[in-house]
C-alpha positions as CSV (number, residue, x, y, z in Angstrom):
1,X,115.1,37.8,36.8
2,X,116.7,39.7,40.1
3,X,114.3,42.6,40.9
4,X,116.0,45.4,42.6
5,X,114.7,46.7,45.7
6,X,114.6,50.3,47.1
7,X,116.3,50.2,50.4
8,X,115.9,52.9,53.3
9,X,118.2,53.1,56.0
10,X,117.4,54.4,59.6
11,X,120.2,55.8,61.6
12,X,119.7,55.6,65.7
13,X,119.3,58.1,67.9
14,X,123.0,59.1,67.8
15,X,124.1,59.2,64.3
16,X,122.4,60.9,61.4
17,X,122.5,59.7,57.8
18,X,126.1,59.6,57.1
19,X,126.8,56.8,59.6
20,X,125.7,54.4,56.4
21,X,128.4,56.1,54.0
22,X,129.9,52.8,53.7
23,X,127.0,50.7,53.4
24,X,125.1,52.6,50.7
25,X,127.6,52.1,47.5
26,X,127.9,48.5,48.7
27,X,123.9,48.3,48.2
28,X,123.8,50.5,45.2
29,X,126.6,48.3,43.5
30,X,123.9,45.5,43.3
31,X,121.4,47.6,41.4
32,X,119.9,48.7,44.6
33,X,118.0,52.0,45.0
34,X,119.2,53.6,48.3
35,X,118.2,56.5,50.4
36,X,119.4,57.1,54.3
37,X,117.3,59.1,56.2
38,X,118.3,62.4,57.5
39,X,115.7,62.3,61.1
40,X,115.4,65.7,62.8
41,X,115.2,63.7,66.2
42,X,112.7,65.8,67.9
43,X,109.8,63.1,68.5
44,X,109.3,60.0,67.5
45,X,106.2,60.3,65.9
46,X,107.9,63.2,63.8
47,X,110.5,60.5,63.1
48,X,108.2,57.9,61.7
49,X,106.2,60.5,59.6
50,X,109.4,61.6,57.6
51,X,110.1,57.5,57.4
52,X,106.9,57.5,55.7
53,X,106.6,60.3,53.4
54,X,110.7,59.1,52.5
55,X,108.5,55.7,51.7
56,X,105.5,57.1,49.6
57,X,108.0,58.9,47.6
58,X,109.6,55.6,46.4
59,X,108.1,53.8,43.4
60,X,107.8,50.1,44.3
61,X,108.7,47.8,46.7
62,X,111.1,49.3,50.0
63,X,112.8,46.9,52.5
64,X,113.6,49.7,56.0
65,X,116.4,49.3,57.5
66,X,117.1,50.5,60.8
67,X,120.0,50.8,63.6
68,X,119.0,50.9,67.4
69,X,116.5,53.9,67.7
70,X,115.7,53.7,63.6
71,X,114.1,50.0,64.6
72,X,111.4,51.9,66.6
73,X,110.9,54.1,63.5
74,X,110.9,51.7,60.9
75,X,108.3,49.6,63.0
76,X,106.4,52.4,63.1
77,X,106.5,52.9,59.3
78,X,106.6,49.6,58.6
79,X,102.8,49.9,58.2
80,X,102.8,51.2,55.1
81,X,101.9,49.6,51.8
82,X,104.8,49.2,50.2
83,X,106.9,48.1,52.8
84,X,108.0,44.5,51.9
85,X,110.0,43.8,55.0
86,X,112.2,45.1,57.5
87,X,115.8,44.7,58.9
């Protein structure tokens, strides 16, 4: 049986969350849960804390995904429990 993954996606320091608008209903078509991040962009630290509480709000496994600046967040985040991988 295919389990389902929740999937977060981590925008660089240029974008915000919209820049995955066409990756996220290719993701959710598969059964995927999917959230992007909206980062305020003021520090990283404040970056990584909103990447986590996005994370401990999730019920089960999550797989981050980031894009140039969101790699330094989601390695920062990446810590967590439930973090099964990231891309």
């Amino acid at each position: 049986m295919k389990t389902n993954m929740n999937i977060v996606l981590v925008h660089g320091a240029f974008g915000d969350g919209s820049y995955w608008k066409k990756v996220i209903p290719a993701l959710a078509a598969k059964g995927h849960n999917v959230r992007a991040m909206q980062l305020p962009l003021i520090s990283l630290e404040e970056d990584v804390q909103r990447t986590t509480e996005m994370v401990d709000s999730l019920e089960g496994l999550v797989l981050l995904v980031g894009h140039s600046y969101g790699v330094m967040v989601i390695t920062g985040a990446g810590n967590h429990p439930s973090v099964k991988g990231l891309v």
